[in-house]
C-alpha positions in Angstrom: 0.0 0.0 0.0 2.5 2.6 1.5 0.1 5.7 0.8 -1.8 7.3 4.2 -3.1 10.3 3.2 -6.9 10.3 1.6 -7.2 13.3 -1.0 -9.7 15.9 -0.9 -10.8 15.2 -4.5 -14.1 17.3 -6.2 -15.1 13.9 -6.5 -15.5 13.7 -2.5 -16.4 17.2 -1.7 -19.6 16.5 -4.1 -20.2 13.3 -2.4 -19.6 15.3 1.0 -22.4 17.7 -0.4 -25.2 15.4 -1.1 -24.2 13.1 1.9 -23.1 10.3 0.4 -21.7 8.0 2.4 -18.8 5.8 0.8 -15.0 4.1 2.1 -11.8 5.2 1.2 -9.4 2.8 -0.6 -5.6 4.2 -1.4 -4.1 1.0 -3.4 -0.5 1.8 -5.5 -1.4 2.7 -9.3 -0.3 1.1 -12.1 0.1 2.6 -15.1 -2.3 1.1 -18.0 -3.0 -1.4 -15.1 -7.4 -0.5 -15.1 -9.6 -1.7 -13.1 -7.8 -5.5 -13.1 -5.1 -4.0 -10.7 -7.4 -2.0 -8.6 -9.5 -4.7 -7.7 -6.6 -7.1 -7.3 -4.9 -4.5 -4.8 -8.1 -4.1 -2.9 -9.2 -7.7 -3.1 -12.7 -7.3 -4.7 -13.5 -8.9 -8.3 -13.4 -6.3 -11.5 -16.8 -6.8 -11.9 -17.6 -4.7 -9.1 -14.8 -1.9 -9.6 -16.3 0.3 -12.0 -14.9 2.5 -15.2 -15.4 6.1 -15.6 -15.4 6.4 -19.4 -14.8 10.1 -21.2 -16.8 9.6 -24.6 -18.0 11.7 -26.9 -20.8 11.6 -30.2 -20.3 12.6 -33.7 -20.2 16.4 -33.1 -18.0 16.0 -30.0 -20.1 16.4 -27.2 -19.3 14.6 -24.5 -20.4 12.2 -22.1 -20.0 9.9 -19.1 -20.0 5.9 -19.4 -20.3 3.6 -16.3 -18.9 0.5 -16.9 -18.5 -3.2 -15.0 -14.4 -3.2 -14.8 -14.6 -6.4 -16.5 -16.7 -5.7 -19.6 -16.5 -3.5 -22.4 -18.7 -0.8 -23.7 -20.7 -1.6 -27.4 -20.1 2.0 -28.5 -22.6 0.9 -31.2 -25.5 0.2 -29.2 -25.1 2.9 -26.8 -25.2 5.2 -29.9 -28.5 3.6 -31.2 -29.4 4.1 -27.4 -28.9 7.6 -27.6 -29.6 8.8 -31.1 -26.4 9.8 -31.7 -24.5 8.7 -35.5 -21.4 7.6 -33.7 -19.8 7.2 -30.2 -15.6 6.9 -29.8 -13.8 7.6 -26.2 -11.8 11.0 -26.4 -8.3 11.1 -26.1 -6.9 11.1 -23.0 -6.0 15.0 -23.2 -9.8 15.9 -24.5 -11.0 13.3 -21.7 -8.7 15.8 -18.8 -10.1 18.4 -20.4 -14.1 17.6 -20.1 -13.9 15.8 -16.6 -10.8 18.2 -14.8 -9.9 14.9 -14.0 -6.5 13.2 -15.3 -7.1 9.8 -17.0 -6.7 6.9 -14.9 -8.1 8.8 -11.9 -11.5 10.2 -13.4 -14.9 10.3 -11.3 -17.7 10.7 -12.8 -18.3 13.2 -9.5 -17.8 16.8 -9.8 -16.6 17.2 -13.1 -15.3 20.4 -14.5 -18.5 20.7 -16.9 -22.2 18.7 -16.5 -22.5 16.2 -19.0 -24.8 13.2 -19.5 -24.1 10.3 -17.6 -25.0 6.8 -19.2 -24.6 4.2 -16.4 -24.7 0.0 -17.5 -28.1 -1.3 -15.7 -26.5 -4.4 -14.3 -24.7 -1.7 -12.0 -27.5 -0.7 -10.1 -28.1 -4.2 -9.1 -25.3 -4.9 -6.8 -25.0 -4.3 -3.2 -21.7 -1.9 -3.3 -19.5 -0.9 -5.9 -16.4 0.6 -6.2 -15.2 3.9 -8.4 -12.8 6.2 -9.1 -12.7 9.3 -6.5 -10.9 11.3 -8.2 -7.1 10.5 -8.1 -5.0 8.1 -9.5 -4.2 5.1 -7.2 -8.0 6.1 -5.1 -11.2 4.1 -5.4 -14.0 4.6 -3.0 -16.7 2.5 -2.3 -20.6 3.1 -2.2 -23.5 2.0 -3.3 -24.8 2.3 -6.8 -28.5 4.0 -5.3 -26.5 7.0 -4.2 -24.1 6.7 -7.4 -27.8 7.2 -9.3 -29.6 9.4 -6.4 -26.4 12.2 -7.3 -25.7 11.6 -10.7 -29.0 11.1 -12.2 -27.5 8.6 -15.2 -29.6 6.5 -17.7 -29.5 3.2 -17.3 -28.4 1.6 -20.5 -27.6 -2.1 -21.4 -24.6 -1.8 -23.4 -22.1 -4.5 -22.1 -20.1 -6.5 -24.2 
C-alpha cells in the first residue's frame, strides 16, 4: 500500500455535499493497469470496480459511461441508445479536459463541466460498488443507489 493520506478530491467534496456516504481505498497505481489491478490490490473482483469512461458523439459532445471493470462498452449500441451517429472515447487529453480529471483517476463526481451520464443497468443491481474518487491510485466504495440518487444517469444495457 505505502500511501496514508486520503485526497480531498471534487469527486469527495460533491459526495460530501449530497451526503453520500462511501470508504476510502488508497491502493499503489499502475500505469495502463485499469480496473484488473485495482480490484486485485483491494481484493474485490473487476466486476464490481467500476470504469469512468470520457466519450464523446459525432459532433464531440461529450459524455459519461459507467462501466463493469470487467466488460466493455458496445459504442454501437449505446449510440442507437442515444440517437447519436457515432460514439468513440476522447483522447486522454480531451477526456482531462471535459472531466478536470486526469485519466486513470476520473470520477464521474464533480466534473469540471455537467454532462450526460450513461450508467450500465446491471450496475444498479449490486450491493456496493467501487469507483474512481478522483485520483490516481484512489477508489471509493458506495452503493450504486447514491451513485444514481447524485448523478441522475440513464441506465443503459450496453455491455459487451
Amino acid at each position: 500500500m505505502g500511501k496514508t493520506r486520503t485526497p480531498v478530491t471534487q469527486a469527495i467534496r460533491t459526495l460530501r455535499e449530497h451526503g453520500v456516504a462511501f470508504t476510502e481505498h488508497l491502493y499503489d497505481y499502475e500505469d495502463k493497469g485499469g480496473t484488473r489491478v485495482s480490484a486485485r490490490e483491494l481484493g474485490v473482483d473487476e466486476h464490481v470496480v467500476i470504469k469512468t469512461l470520457i466519450m464523446h458523439d459525432e459532433n464531440r459532445k461529450p459524455l459519461i459511461v459507467l462501466m463493469h471493470g470487467d466488460k466493455e462498452v458496445s459504442t454501437r449500441n449505446l449510440a442507437r441508445r442515444i440517437g447519436a451517429k457515432h460514439i468513440e472515447p476522447c483522447d486522454p487529453a480531451t477526456a482531462d479536459r471535459h472531466s478536470g480529471y486526469q485519466v486513470g483517476g476520473t470520477s464521474p463526481f464533480g466534473t469540471r463541466h455537467p454532462m450526460p451520464v450513461y450508467m450500465e443497468a446491471g450496475i444498479a443491481t449490486l450491493e456496493r460498488i467501487y469507483i474512481n474518487g478522483g485520483k490516481r491510485g484512489f477508489l471509493i466504495g458506495i452503493n450504486p443507489q447514491d451513485v444514481i440518487r447524485v448523478l441522475s444517469p440513464t441506465l443503459v444495457e450496453i455491455a459487451v
